[in-house]
N, C-alpha and C positions, 0 to 999 in steps of 0.2 A: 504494500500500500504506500508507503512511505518512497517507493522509489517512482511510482505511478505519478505521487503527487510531485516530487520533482522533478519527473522528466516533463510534466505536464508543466509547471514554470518556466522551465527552462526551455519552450517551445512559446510559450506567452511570450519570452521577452526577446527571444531573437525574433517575432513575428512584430514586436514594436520596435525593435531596433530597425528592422528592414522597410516599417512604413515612416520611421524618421529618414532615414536615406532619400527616401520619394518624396517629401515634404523637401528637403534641404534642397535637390536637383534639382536645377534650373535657377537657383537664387543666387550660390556661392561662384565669387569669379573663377571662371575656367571653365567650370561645369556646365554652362549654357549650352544649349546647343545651337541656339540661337541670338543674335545681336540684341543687347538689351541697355536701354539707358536709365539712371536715375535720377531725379530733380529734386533738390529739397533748396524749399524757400529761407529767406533771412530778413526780417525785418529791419529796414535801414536806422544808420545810430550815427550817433555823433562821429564814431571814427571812416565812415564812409565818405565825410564830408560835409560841408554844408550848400554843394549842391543839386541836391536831392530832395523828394518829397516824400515822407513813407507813406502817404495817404494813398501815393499813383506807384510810385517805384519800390520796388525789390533788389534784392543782389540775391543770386539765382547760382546755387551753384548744380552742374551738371557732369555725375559720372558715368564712367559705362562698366559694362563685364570684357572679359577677356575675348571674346569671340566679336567685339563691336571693331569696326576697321574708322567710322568716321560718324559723328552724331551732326544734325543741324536741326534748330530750335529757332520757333517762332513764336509771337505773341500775337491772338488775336480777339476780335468781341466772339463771346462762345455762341450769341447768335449766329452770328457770322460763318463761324466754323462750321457750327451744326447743318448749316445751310448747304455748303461745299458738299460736306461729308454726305449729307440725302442726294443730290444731286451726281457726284461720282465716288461716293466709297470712301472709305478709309485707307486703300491704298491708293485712292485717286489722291486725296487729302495728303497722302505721306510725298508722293509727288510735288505737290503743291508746296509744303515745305521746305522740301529740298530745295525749289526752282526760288524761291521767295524768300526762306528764313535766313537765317547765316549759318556759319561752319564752327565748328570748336574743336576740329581734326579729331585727333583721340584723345578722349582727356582725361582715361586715364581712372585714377581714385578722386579725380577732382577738379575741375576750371569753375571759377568764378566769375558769372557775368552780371551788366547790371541791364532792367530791363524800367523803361522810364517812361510817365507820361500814361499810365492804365488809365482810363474810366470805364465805368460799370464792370460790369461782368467779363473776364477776360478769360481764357485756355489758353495756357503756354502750352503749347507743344513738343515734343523732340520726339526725331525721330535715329535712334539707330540702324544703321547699317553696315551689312556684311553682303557683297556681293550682290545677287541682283532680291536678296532680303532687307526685307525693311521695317522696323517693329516700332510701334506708337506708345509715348511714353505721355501724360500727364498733369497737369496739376492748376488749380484754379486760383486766382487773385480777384477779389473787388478792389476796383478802384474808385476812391468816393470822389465823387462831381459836389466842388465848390463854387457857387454864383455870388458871384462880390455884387453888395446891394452898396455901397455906402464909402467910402474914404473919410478918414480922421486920423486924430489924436488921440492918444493916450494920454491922462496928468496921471501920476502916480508916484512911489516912493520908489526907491531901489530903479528906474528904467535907464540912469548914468553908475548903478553901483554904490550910490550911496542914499542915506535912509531921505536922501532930502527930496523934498515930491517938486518934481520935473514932469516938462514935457518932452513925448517922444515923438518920434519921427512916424511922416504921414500913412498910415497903413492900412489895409483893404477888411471892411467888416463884409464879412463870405457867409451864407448860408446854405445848409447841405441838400442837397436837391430830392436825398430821398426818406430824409428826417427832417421835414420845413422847420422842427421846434429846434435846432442842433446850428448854434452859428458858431464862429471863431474870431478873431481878429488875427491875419495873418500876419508874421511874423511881425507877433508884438514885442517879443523882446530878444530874437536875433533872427536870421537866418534857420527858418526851421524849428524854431520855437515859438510856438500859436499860442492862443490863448482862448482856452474853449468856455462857450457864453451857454446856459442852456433855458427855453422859457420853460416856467414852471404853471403857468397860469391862464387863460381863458385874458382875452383884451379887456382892457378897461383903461377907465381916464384916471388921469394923473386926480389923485385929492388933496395936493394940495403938499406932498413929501417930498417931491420933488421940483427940481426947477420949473417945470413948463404945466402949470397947473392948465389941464381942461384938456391936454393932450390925450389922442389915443396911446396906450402903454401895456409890460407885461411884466409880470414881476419875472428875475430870472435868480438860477443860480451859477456860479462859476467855481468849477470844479477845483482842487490843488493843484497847483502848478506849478511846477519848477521855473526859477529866473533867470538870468541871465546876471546872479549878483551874490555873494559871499557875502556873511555878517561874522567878522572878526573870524576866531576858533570855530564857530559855531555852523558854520559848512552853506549850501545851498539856500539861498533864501525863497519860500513859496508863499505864492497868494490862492487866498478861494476866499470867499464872500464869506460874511461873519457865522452866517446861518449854516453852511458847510462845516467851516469850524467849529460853531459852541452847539448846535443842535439846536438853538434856539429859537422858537418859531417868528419870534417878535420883533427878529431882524428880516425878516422876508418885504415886509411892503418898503425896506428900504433899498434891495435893490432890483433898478426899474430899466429895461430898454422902452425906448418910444418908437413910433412907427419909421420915424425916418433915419433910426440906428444910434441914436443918441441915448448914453447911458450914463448912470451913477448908479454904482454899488458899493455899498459899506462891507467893507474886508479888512480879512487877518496877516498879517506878514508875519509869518513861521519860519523856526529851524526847529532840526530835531529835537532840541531844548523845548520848546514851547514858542509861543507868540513872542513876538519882538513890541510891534504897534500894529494900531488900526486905524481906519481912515476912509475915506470916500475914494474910490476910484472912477474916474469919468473918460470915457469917450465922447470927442464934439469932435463932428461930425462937418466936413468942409465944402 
């Protein structure tokens, strides 16, 4: 009995040994039998540079397996694609590619590209090849569509690096096309560092808390934000509206955009320590 039940394990586990082999084949490089590429995305950072969007661009890095001879990789709207693809195939599509996208020869365990400029819905592409093989590889990016309603200024504390409240240079108030409540002020305080505005409230007229009583307005709130400004030891300085900060609800009707993008919001300027000061933040609006 006793030898039953072990040869009977020992038939278990060479028949899961032999269905991991089947699972691994075709993934590890070499073992392909066919050209295969892979794409993994990277959300752009400060060390990319500052000129880049992450909102539209990516740094795309694209490898292949050992049987791939030459990859080329495209960006398109996945409408678009999908279109192609109905109309002639997926190896028509892999064509299409080729003739249109670019080359990254063989790259191996690794090439880094940057792909720039997305809106909406896009399918990166690539396609591996090996002789007259050709294998379609993957991967989808939203690129968010910003519509600038508005140009101004910023007054605020920290926008020259120190606590004293200045005015900043002229910048585009953007709203997002497919979340109408979701603005920004684009690069309020550098190159790539936005400053996200969001409405919190149904319209209504100014009563009388802020400047332009009678105005149509919305209350909003403004998320934590990193600055473009150090406070002593105390590292990165961040703003969000006081209501983000303290939880407090009774800071809400003080910060207001109005119809024509002009704002004041009472906020916190933070470091990891805590608050520093507080103060009205206003965009006017040119």
């Amino acid at each position: 009995m006793k030898k039953y039940i072990f040869g009977t394990l020992l038939a278990a586990f060479a028949a899961l040994g032999m269905s991991s082999c089947k699972a691994e084949y075709g993934t590890a490089d070499g073992t392909d039998a066919a050209p295969k590429a892979t794409l993994h995305q990277y959300a752009i950072t400060g060390d990319d540079g500052d000129s880049f969007d992450g909102d539209n661009d990516i740094r795309l890095r694209i490898s292949c397996n050992k049987q791939t001879e030459t990859v080329y990789y495209l960006a398109e709207l996945t409408e678009t694609r999908n279109l192609y693809i109905a109309n002639n195939g997926e190896q028509g599509y892999a064509d299409y590619v080729i003739k249109n996208g670019k080359s990254v020869g063989n790259p191996g365990e690794g090439v880094d590209v940057y792909i720039t400029g997305m809106k909406g819905a896009n399918t990166i592409t690539a396609v591996a090849v090996k002789g007259d093989t050709k294998v379609l590889t993957t991967t989808e990016f939203y690129g968010i569509i910003w519509e600038t309603v508005a140009q101004g200024r910023m007054y605020a504390r920290f926008l020259d690096g120190t606590s004293a409240n200045t005015t900043g240079p002229l910048c585009e108030l953007q709203q997002r096309a497919d979340i109408p409540t979701s603005y920004r002020i684009k690069n309020a305080f550098a190159v790539g560092m936005h400053l996200p505005i969001n409405i919190i409230s149904d319209k209504m007229d100014d009563d009388g808390i802020g400047y332009m009583p009678g105005v149509p307005c919305w209350n909003v709130e403004m998320p934590k934000t990193a600055m473009n400004a150090e406070y002593g030891n105390y590292g990165v300085v961040s703003l969000s509206d006081y209501y983000t900060y303290s939880g407090d609800e009774s800071y809400i009707p003080n910060c207001l955009m109005y119809e024509d993008g002009n704002m004041l919001i009472y906020s916190a300027y933070t470091v990891s320590a805590g608050r520093i000061t507080a103060g009205y933040v206003y965009f006017d609006v040119e």
